[in-house]
MARLUMRO-416775 format. One record per residue (C-alpha): y negated, z negated, x. Coordinates in Angstrom, 1 decimal. Layout:
<r north="Y" up="Z" east="X"/>
...
***
This chain:
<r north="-130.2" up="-160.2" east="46.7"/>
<r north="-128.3" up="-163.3" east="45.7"/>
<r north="-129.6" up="-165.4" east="48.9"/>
<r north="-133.0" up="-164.0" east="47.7"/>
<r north="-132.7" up="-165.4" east="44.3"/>
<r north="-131.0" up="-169.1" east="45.1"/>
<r north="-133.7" up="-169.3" east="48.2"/>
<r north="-136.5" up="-168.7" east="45.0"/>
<r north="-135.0" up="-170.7" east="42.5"/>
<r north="-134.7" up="-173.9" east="45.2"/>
<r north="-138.6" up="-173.1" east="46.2"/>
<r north="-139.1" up="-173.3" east="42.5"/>
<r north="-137.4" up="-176.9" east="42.0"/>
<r north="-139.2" up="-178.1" east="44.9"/>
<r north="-142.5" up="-177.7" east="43.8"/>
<r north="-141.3" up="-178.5" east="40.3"/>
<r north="-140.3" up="-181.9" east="41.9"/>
<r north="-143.5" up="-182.6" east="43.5"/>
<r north="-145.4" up="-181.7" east="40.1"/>
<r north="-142.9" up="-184.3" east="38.6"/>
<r north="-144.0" up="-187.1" east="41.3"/>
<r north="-147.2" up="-186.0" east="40.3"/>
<r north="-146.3" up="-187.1" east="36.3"/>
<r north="-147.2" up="-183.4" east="35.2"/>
<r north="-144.5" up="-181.3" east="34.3"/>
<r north="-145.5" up="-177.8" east="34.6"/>
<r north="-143.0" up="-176.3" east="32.2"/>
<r north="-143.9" up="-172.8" east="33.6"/>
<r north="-142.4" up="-173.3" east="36.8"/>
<r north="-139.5" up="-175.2" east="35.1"/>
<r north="-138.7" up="-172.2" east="33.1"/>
<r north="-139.4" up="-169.9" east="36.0"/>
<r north="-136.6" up="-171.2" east="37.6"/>
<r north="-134.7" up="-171.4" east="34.4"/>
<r north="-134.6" up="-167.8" east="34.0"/>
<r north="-134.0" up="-167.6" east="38.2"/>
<r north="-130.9" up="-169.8" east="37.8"/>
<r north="-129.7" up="-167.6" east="34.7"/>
<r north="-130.0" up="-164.4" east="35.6"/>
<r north="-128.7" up="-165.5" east="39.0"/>
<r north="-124.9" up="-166.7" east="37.3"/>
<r north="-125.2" up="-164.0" east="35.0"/>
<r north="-125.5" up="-161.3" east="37.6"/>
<r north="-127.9" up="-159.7" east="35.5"/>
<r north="-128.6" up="-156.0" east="36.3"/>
<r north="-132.7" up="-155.1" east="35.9"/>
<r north="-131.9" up="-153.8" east="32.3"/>
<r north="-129.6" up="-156.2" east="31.4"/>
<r north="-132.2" up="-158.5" east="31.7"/>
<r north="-135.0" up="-156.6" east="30.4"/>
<r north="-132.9" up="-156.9" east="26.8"/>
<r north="-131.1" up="-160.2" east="27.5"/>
<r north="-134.7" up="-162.3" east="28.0"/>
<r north="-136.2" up="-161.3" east="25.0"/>
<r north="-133.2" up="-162.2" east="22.8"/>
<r north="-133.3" up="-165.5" east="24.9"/>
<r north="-136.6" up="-166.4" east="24.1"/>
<r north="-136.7" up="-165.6" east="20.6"/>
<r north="-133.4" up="-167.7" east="20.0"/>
<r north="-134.4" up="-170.8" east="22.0"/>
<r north="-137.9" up="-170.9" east="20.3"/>
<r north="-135.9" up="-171.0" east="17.1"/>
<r north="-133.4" up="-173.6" east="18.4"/>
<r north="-136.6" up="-175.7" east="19.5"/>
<r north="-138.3" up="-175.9" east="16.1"/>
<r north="-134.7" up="-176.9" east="14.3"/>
<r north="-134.0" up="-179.3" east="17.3"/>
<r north="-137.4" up="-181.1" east="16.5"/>
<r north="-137.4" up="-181.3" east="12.7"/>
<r north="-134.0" up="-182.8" east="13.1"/>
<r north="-135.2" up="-185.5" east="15.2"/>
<r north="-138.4" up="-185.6" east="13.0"/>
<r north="-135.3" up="-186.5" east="10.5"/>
<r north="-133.6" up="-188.7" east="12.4"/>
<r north="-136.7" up="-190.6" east="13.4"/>
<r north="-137.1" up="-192.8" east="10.6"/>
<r north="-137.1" up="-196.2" east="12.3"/>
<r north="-137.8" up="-199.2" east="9.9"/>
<r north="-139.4" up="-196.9" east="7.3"/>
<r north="-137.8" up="-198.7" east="3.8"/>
<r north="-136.3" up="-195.3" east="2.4"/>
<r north="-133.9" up="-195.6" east="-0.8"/>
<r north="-130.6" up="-194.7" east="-0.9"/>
<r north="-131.5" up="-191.3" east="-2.6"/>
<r north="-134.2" up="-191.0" east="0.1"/>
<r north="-131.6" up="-191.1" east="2.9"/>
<r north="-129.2" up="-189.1" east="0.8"/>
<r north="-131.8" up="-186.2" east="0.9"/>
<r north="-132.4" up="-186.6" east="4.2"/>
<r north="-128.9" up="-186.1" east="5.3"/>
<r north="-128.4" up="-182.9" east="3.1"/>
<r north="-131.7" up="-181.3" east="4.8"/>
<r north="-130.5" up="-182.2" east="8.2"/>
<r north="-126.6" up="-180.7" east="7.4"/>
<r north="-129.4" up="-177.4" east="6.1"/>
<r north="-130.7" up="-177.4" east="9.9"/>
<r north="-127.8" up="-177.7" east="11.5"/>
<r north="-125.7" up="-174.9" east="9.6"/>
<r north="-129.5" up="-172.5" east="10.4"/>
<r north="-128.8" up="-173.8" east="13.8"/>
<r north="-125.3" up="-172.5" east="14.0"/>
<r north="-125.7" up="-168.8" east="12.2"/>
<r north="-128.9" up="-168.3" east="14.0"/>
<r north="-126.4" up="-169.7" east="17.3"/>
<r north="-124.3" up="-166.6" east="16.0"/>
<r north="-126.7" up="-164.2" east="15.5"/>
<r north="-127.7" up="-164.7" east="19.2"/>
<r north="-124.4" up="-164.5" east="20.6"/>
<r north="-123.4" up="-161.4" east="18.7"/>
<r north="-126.7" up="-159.7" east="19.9"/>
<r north="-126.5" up="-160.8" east="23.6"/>
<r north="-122.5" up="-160.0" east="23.5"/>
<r north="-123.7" up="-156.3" east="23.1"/>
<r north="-126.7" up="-156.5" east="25.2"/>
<r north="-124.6" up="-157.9" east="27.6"/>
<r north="-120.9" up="-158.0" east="27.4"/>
<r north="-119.1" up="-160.7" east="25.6"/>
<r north="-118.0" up="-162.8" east="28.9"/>
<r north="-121.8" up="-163.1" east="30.0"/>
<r north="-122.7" up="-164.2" east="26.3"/>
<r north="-119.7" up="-166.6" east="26.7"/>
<r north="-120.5" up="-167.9" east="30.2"/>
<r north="-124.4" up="-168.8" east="29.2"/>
<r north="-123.9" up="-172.1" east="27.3"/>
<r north="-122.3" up="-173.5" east="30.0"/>
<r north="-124.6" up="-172.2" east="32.9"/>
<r north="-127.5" up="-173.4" east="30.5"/>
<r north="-126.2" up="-176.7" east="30.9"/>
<r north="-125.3" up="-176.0" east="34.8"/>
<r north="-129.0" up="-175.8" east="35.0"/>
<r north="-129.5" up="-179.2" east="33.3"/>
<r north="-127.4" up="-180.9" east="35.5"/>
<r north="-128.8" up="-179.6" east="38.2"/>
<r north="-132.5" up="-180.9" east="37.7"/>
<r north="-131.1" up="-184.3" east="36.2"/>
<r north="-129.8" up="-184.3" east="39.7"/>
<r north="-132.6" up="-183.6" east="41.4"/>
<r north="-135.0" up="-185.3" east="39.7"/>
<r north="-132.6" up="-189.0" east="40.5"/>
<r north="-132.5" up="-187.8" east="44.1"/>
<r north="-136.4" up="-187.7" east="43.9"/>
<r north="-136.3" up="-191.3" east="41.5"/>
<r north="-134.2" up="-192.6" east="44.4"/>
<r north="-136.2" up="-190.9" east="47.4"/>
<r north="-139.1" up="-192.6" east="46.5"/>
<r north="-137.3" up="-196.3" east="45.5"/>
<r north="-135.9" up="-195.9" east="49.1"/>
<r north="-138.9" up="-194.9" east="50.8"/>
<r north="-141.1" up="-197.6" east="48.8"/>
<r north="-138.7" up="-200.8" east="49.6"/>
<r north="-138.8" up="-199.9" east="53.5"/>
***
C-alpha cells in the first residue's frame, strides 16, 4: 500500500512538472499530491483521514487568508505612510499573527484527538518535507532544461 502510494504521488509530481514547464500550475494536482505525500508519512488509516482532511482544509484556508493580509500589510513599498500610519499597521499585523497562532492551536488540539498527538506533532515538519521536495524538483527541472538548452 505504501509502494502504491509513493509510486502515485511521484506520477503526480511528474505531470505537475510538465504543467510547470508548461507555465500553468494546476494547483489541483499540486494538492493531490499534497494530500498523497501526507497521508503517506502520517500513515493515515481510511478514517483517520476521513476526519484529519477536513480539519486540514478548513485550517489551511484560514492560515491562507491571514498569510495574505499580512503580506497585503507588509506590502507597502514607497507608499508615504506617517509614523502613526505604520504604527497601526504593525498593531494589526501583531492582531493576525496572534489569530494565526490560536487558530494554529485550535487545529492542533482537534487533529491531536482526531489523530493522536505524535501525528499532529509530526505534520508541520512533513508539510515542509513536502516543500522541500517540489523546490527540489522543480530546480532539477530549471536545470534539466538549462542543460538540455546549452547542448
Amino acid at each position: 500500500m505504501k509502494n502504491l502510494a509513493i509510486v502515485f504521488l511521484l506520477t503526480i509530481l511528474s505531470v505537475s512538472g510538465y504543467a510547470q514547464r508548461n507555465s500553468e500550475v494546476d494547483k489541483e494536482k499540486l494538492e493531490a499530491a499534497r494530500v498523497a505525500f501526507i497521508t503517506n508519512r502520517l500513515s493515515l488509516s481510511p478514517e483517520q483521514a476521513e476526519k484529519f482532511w477536513p480539519l486540514y482544509n478548513e485550517f489551511s484556508d484560514k492560515r491562507n487568508t491571514m498569510m495574505r493580509e499580512m503580506r497585503g500589510i507588509s506590502k507597502i513599498g514607497d507608499e508615504e505612510i506617517s509614523n502613526s500610519q505604520a504604527k497601526a499597521l504593525m498593531e494589526k499585523r501583531f492582531g493576525i499573527q496572534e489569530n494565526l497562532m490560536i487558530t494554529e492551536k485550535v487545529f492542533l488540539r482537534k487533529i491531536a484527538d482526531a489523530l493522536s498527538p505524535l501525528q499532529a506533532l509530526k505534520l508541520n515538519e512533513i508539510n515542509r518535507d513536502f516543500t522541500r521536495h517540489i523546490y527540489r524538483m522543480q530546480r532539477k527541472l530549471r536545470e534539466s532544461r538549462s542543460e538540455g538548452s546549452s547542448k
